[in-house]
C-alpha positions in Angstrom: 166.0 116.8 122.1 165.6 119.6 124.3 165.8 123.2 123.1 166.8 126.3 125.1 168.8 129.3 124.1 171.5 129.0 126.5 173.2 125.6 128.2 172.9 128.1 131.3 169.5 128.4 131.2 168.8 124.6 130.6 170.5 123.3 134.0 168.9 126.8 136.0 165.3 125.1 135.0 166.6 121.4 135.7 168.5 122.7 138.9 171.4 121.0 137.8 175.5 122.2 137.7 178.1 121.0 136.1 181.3 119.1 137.2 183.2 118.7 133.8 184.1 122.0 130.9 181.2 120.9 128.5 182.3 120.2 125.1 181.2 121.8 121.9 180.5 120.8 118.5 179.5 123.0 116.1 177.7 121.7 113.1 175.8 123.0 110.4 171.9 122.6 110.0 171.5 120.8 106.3 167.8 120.7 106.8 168.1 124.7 106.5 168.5 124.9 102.1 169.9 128.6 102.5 172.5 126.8 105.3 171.8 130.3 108.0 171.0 127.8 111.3 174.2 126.6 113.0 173.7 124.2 115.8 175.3 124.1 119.6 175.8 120.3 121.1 176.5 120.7 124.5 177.5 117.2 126.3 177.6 117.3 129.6 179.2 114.4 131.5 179.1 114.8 134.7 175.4 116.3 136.2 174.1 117.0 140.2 170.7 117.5 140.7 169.6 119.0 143.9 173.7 118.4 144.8 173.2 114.8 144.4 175.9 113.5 142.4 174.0 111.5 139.4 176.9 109.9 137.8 178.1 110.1 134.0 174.6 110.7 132.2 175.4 111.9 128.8 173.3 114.4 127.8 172.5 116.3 124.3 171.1 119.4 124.4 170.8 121.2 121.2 171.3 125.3 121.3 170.8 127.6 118.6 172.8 130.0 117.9 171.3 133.4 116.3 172.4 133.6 112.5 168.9 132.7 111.8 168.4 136.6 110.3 171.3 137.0 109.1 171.9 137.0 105.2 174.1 134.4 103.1 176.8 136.7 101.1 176.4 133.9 98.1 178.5 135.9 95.4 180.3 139.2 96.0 179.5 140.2 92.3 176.3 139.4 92.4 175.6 141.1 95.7 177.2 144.4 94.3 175.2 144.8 91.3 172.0 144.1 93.5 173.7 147.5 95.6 173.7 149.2 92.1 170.5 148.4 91.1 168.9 149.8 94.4 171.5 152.8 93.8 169.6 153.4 91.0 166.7 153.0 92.5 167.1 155.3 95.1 168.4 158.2 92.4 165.6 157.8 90.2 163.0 158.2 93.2 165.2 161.6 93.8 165.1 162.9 90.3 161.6 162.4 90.1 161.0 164.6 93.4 163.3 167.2 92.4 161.6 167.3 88.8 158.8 169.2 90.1 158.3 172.8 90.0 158.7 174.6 92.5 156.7 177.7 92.7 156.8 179.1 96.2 158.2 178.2 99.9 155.4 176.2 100.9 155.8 174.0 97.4 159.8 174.0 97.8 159.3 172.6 101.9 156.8 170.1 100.6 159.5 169.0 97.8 162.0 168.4 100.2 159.7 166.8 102.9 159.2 164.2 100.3 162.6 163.8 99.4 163.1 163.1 103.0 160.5 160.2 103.7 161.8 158.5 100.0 165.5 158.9 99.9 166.6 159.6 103.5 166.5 156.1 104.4 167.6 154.5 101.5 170.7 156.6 101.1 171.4 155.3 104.6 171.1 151.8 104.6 172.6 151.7 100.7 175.6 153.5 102.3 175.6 150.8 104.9 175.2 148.0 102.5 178.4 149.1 100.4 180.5 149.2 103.4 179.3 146.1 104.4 180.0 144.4 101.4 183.6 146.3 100.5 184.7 144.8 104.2 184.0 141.2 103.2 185.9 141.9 100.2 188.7 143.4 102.1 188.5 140.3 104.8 188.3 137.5 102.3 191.1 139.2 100.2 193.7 139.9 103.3 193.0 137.2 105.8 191.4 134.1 103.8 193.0 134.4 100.7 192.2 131.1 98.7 190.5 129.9 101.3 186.3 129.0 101.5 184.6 131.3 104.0 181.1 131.3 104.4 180.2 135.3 104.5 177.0 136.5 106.6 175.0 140.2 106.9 172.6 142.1 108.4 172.5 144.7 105.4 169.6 146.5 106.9 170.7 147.4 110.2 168.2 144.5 111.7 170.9 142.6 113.8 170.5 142.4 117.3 172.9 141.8 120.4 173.9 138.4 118.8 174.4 139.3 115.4 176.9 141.4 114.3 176.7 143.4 110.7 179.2 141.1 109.1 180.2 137.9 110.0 182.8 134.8 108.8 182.5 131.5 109.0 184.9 128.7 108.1 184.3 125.0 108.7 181.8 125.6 110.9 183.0 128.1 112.9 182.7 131.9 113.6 186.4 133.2 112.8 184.9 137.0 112.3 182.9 139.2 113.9 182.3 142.8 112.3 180.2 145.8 112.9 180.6 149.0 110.1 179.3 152.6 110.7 178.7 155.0 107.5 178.8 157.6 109.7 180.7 160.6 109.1 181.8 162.6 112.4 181.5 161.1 115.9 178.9 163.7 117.3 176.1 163.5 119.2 174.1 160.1 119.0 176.5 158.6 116.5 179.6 158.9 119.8 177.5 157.1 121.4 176.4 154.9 118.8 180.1 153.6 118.5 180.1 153.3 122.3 177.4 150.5 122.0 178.6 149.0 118.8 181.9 148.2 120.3 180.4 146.8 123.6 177.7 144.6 121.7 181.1 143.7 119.1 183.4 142.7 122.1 181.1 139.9 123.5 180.8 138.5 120.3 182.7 135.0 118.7 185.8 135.4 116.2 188.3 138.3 115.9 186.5 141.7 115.9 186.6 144.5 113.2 185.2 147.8 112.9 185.0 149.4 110.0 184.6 153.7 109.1 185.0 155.7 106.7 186.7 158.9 107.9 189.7 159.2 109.4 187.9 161.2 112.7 185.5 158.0 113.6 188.8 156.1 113.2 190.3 158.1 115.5 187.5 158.1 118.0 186.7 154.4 117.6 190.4 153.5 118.5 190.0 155.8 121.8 187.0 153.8 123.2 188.5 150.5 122.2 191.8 151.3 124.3 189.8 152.9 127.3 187.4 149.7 127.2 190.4 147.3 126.9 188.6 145.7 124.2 190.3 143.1 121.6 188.8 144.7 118.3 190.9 146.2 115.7 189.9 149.6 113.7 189.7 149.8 110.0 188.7 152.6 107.8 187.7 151.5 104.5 
């Protein structure tokens, strides 16, 4: 079966258009144990080559789509206290560093350039992670309640333009799309870090959430998705 990562790009290489809306299936990949491949079957039912008119040759062509990276959320529990334990972690790694004596300005800017390269990143992404994970929560709780959903993250920032931070998947299919910021005030690179994060959000399968923490990302988040007439709804958690 051939393999490409678009139908688009399958019938630009074979020349070929379409005549008939392809149908989709979307199915889940059992030969994948942690179940993070879903599949694309695009039929196509009607195909011209060159303009000829080839008749109703069925075609399969399987696509996949990108949750490859992405992490399985298998228990929300069991996910927090593996947040807790790299809390501690992280605090431990600071308490050492700050344990040492400190003698001069040269020692003290050494100190802290340490702290920097340990903790600076960790604090970041553990922030991230929490957020993360106190959105699914929030999701499953107040739009799937008693219902199976299938929950997917990036908890180290490593998505790409497919792949959102959070994402929900019931029977198969993507009903939720989510990106969350940590962030504190919309400054600088962080504006336009939302400006991105809602463009790369609004192309993407499901209903759209974005998540904050302080009431002035809100605020700024909610400007940008009216000005870009986008269909994704604000939340600070």
């Amino acid at each position: 079966m051939p393999r490409f990562n678009t139908p688009h790009a399958f019938a630009r290489d074979h020349g070929w258009t379409y005549q008939f809306r392809p149908r989709f299936k979307f199915k889940r990949d059992r030969r994948s144990p942690n179940l993070t491949r879903f599949s694309e079957y695009f039929l196509i039912d009607t195909i011209f080559v060159n303009g000829q008119n080839m008749g109703k040759n069925r075609i399969k062509i399987k696509i996949n789509v990108g949750l490859q990276k992405m992490e399985h959320i298998h228990n929300f529990t069991e996910t927090e206290q593996r947040i807790l334990s790299d809390i501690r972690r992280c605090l431990e790694s600071v308490r050492e560093i700050t344990s040492q004596d400190v003698t001069s300005a040269t020692d003290g800017v050494s100190v802290l350039n340490k702290l920097r390269q340990v903790a600076y990143e960790d604090i970041n992404q553990i922030q991230h992670e929490e957020m993360i994970l106190r959105a699914a929560r929030l999701l499953q709780s107040t739009e799937f309640p008693d219902q199976q959903i299938d929950w997917y993250w990036n908890p180290r920032q490593t998505g790409d333009n497919t792949e959102p931070d959070l994402r929900a998947i019931r029977g198969g299919e993507i009903v939720i799309s989510a990106e969350i910021t940590a962030s504190e005030k919309p400054v600088g690179t962080i504006d336009t870090r939302i400006r991105d994060s809602l463009a790369k959000l609004n192309n993407m399968p499901g209903r759209k959430f974005y998540f904050v923490r302080t009431a002035s990302m809100e605020q700024r988040a909610k400007t940008k998705v009216e000005k870009g007439r986008y269909a994704i709804e604000v939340k600070k958690i």
